[in-house]
C-alpha angles and dihedrals in degrees: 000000000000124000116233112225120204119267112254107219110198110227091248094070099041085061097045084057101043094050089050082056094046082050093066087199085123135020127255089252084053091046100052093043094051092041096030096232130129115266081232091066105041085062093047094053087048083053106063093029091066083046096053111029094096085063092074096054089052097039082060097052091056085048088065098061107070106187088201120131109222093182087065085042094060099043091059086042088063097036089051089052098049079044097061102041086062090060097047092050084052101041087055083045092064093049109256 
């Protein structure tokens, strides 16, 4: 007998479902027949998704600092290009 091994939903597809409940456009009945997913899960899924759905706004707001100093940045940039122009002269040098 073969053993039967739960179904992995990615979360791109539980959203796409739970917004399609938020919607309130089909029933859960309708929803589970046209995703084939349990009703349970999709409520589930809804669920989680009204709980959660403050955290992208602030997940974006965190995306929009960058602590990232550009004047450092630059600094390597040009020591990498004067890098790699000696390597090139002695590469010549060696005869490749």
């Amino acid at each position: 007998m073969k053993k039967q091994t739960r179904r992995k939903f990615a979360p791109a597809f539980k959203a796409k479902v739970a917004l399609e409940a938020v919607k309130n456009q089909q029933t859960l009945a309708e929803l589970a027949k046209k995703f084939e997913v349990n009703p349970i899960m999709i409520s589930r899924w809804k669920a989680e998704f009204l709980a959660n759905m403050a955290s992208v706004f602030e997940n974006a707001a965190k995306v929009e600092e960058p602590d990232v100093d550009t004047q450092e940045l630059y600094a390597q940039i040009g020591q990498l290009k004067v890098e790699n122009e000696f390597l090139k002269k002695s590469f010549k040098k060696l005869g490749g």
